[in-house]
C-alpha positions, 0 to 999 in steps of 0.5 A, spaced: 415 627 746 418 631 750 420 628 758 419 630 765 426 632 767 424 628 774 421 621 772 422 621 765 414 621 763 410 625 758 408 631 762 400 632 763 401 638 758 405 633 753 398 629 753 394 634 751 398 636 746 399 629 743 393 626 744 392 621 739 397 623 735 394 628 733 398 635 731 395 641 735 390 646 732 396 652 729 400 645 727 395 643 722 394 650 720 401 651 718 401 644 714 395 647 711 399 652 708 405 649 707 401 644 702 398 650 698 405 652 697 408 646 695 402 646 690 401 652 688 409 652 686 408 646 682 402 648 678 405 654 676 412 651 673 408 645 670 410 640 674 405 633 674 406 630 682 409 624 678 415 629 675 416 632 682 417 626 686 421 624 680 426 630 681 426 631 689 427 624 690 420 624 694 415 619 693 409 621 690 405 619 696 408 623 700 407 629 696 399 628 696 400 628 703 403 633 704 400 637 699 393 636 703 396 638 709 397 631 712 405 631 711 410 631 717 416 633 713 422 634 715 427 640 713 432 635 710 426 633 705 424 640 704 430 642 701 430 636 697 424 638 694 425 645 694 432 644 690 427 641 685 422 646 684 428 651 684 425 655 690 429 657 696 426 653 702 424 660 705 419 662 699 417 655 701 415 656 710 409 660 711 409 665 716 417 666 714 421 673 715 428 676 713 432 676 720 434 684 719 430 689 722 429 694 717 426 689 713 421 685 718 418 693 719 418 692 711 414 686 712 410 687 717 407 694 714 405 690 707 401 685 711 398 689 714 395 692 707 388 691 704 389 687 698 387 693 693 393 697 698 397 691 697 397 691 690 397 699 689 404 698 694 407 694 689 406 698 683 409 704 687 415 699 689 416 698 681 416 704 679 420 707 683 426 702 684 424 696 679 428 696 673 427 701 668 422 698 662 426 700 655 420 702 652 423 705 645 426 698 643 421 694 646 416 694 640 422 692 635 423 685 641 416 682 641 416 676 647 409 672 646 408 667 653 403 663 655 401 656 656 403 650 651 397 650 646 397 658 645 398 658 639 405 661 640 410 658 636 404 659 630 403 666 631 411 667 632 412 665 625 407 669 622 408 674 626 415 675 625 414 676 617 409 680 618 414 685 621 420 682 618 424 680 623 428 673 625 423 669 629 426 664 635 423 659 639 426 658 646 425 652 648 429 650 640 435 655 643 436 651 650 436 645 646 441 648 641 446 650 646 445 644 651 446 639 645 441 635 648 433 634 647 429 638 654 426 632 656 433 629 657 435 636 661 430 635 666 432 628 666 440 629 667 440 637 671 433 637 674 428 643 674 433 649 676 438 646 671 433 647 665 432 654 668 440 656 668 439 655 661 433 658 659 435 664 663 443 664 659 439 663 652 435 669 654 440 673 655 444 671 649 438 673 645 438 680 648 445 681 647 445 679 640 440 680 637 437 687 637 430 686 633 426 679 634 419 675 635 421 669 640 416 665 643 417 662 650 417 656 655 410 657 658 412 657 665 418 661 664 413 666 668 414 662 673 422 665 675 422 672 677 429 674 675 428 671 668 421 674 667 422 680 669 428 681 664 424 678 659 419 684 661 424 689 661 427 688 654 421 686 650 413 688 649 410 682 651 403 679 648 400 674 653 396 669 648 391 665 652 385 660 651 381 656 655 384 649 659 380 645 654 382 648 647 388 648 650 389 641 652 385 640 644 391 644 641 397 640 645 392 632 643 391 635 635 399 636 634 399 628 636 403 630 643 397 625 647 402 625 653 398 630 656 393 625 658 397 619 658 397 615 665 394 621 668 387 622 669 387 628 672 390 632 667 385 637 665 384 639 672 392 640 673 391 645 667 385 648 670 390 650 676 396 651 672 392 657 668 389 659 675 396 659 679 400 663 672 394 668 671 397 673 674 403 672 672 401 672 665 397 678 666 403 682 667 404 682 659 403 688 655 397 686 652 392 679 652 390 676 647 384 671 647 385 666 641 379 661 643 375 661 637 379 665 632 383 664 627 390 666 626 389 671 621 385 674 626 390 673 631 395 676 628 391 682 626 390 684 633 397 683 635 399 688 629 394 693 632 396 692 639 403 694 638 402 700 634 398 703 639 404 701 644 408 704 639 404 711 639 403 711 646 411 711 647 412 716 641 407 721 645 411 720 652 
């Protein structure tokens, strides 16, 4: 609380704007909507609170706190925690712009667009200067993403010998290359460590291998460099399902980690699913394996990339 520079007492508008310690009206807003990032941001790289504290070094009461927009933190544990969810401490500050003039207009001008017209700037944003879609080789380069209990690493399999091409996991290369298990390189290096890994055997795959199924990391969709490289240089097939046979899938491999000592698994998944839905949605095609059997699966992924190879035969 600042002081009066002549007696050294709160000033009457200090008073007000403290009174019962409360935070002002614009104060609680901002806090509201840091909470919604730092959750959102969690949701979608498939952190547990738990694993969040464990990684920041912030105690999970704190983080509940903070997520209901009840937090005071400071910029020294933002960093923290922004460091362990590898996102930069600006991505994470609502209301935060880039300091130059250019880019503020730049800003300025998008938020002022309707939803539809947002998304319909974006579109032209990307295919003007995004990278450039390969399109010739992509049907030869099959990614498959979305959350654990998909289905991927079945499908994968199956599907790599139906076109006769190597199969790889992502998860198993990252393992190979770091000689360790993944559980002990998020123990040891920490979110952004496991994602300089994944992101190095990405690019290894796409430079050594010319023809390919590889089945991902489910939150690999979560980095926008690493994604957008994956987009670029492979035909991507998103298979999804619901949270609930998703969370069956996971507990009938005999993995039960997901419910183990967290009673709010289900709801975690559920906004997991909500938070990477556009972002799944971004793939080629989608694929709803609720229900199907794998044969059936695998018939549609077939179809799907045929019907993108006569498209791009005709362009």
């Amino acid at each position: 609380m600042k002081k009066d520079l002549h007696n050294g007492t709160a000033s009457a508008e200090d008073e007000r704007s403290a009174t019962n310690g409360r935070p002002k009206p614009s104060d609680s807003e901002y806090l509201r909507q840091l909470g919604e990032t730092v959750r959102a941001a969690r949701a979608q790289r498939g952190m547990t609170r738990k694993m969040l504290a464990s990684h920041s070094g912030v105690s999970e009461r704190f983080l509940a706190q903070l997520e209901s927009g009840t937090g005071n933190a400071s910029v020294l544990i933002l960093r923290q925690i922004s460091q362990a969810l590898n996102l930069s401490l600006e991505a994470m500050l609502p209301g935060a712009h880039a300091s130059s003039l250019e880019m503020k207009r730049t800003v300025d001008l998008l938020q002022g667009l309707r939803p539809v017209e947002l998304s319909e700037a974006q579109a032209l944003l990307l295919q003007r200067f995004g990278p450039k879609k390969h399109d010739g080789d992509r049907p030869q380069r099959i990614a498959l993403i979305g959350l654990r209990g998909a289905g991927k690493s079945t499908v994968g399999k199956l599907l790599a010998k139906k076109l006769e091409l190597p199969f790889f996991e992502l998860d198993r290369m990252i393992e190979q290359t770091s000689g360790i298990s993944l559980s002990m390189i998020f123990d040891l290096y920490g979110q952004s460590g496991f994602r300089r890994f994944e992101r190095r055997c990405l690019d290894d795959l796409l430079n050594t291998q010319k023809r390919f199924v590889v089945a991902t990391g489910g939150s690999l969709v979560s980095e926008p460099t690493t994604y957008e490289r994956l987009l670029t240089n492979c035909y991507t097939i998103w298979l999804r399902a619901t949270p609930q046979e998703h969370m069956s899938r996971v507990i009938a491999q005999g993995d039960i980690r997901p419910m183990a000592q967290n009673p709010e698994a289900m709801a975690d998944l559920q906004r997991i699913l909500q938070e990477r839905e556009d972002l799944y949605g971004r793939a080629d095609v989608s694929i709803n394996t609720s229900g199907k059997l794998v044969e059936e699966v695998i018939v549609e992924s077939l179809q799907s990339i045929e019907n993108f190879v006569g498209s791009a035969t005709m362009k």
